[in-house]
C-alpha positions in Angstrom: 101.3 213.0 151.9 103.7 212.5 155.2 104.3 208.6 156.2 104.7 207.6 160.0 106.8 204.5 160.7 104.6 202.4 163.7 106.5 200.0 165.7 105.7 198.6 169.0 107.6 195.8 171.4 104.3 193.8 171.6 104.6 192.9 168.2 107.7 190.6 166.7 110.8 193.1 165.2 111.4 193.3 161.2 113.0 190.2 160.5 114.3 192.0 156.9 114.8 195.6 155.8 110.6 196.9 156.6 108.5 198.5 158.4 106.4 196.6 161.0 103.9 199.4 159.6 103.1 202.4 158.4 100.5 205.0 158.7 99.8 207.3 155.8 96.4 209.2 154.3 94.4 207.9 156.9 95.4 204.6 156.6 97.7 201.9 158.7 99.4 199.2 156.3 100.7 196.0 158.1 103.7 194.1 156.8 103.2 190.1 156.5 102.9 189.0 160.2 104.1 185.2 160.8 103.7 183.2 164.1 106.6 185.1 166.0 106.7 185.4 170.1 107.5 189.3 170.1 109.3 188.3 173.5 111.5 185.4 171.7 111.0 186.2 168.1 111.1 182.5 167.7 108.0 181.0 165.6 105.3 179.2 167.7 102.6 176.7 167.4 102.9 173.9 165.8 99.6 174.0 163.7 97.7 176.1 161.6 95.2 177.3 164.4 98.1 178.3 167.0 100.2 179.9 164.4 96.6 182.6 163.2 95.9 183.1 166.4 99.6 184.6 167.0 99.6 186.6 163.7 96.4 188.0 164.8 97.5 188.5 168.5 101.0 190.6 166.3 98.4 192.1 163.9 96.2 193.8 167.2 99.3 194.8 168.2 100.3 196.7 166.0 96.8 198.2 165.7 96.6 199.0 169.2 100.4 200.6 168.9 99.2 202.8 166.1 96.1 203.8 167.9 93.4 201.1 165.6 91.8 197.8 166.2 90.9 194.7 164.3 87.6 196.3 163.7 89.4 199.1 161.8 90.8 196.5 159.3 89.7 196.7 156.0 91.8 194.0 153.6 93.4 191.2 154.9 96.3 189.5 152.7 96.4 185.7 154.1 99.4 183.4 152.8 99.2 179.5 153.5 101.8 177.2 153.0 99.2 174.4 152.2 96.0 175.5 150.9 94.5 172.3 153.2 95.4 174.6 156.0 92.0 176.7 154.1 89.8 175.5 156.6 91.5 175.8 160.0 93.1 179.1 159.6 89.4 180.4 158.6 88.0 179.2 161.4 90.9 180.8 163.4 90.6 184.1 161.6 86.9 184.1 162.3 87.3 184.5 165.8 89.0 187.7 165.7 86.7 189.1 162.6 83.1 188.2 164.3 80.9 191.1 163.1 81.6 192.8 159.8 84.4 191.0 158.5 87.0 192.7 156.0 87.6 192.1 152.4 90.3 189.2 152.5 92.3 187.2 150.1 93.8 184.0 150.4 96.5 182.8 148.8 99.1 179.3 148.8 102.7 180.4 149.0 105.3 177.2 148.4 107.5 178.7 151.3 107.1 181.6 153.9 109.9 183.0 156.2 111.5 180.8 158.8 108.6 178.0 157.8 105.8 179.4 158.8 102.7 178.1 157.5 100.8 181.5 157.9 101.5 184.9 156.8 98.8 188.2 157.0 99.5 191.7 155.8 96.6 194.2 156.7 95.5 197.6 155.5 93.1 199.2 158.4 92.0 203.1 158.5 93.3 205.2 161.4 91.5 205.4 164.2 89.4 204.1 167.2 86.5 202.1 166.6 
């Protein structure tokens, strides 16, 4: 099976030795996004809402760069600093996954990269649509 390393400027750099993604038998798999301004690479938003919405703004980048969408996605990996955080991220998160929603797990981490208070890996099948 052959591998394809996907990276894009509209999406923050590899802040350790990864991949932004990867493509391989028919699938893309997204490393942990955080709250990084691809233009700055400094982390933004000062709350739990601002900080989703720019690791989902990263994440359709990196879709889009690979030649997917968010509709594409099929697991989602969410990481919260504070599990209290639960309900604002979801309601964050569901305004990118309206209609048919992927398979998802949610999980408290006691500390994610440079503070953040959200981190999302994705898996998402090649493709359109």
């Amino acid at each position: 099976m052959s591998r394809e390393i996907i990276s894009t400027d509209a999406a923050p750099r590899a802040i350790g030795p990864y991949s932004q993604a990867m493509r391989a038998g028919g699938f893309l798999f997204l490393s942990g996004q955080i709250a990084l301004d691809p233009r700055t690479e400094q982390l933004v938003g000062g709350d739990i809402k601002q900080q989703t919405r720019r690791v989902l703004e990263n994440v359709k980048a990196l879709l889009q760069a690979a030649g997917s969408s968010l509709n594409r996605v099929v697991k989602c990996t969410v990481f919260l600093a504070d599990m209290n955080d639960f309900g604002a991220m979801n309601e964050e998160y569901g305004s990118f996954f309206q209609e048919e929603p992927p398979a998802r797990t949610t999980v408290a981490a006691s500390r994610l990269p440079r503070g953040a208070l959200v981190e999302i890996d994705v898996i998402a099948v090649v493709g359109e649509g």
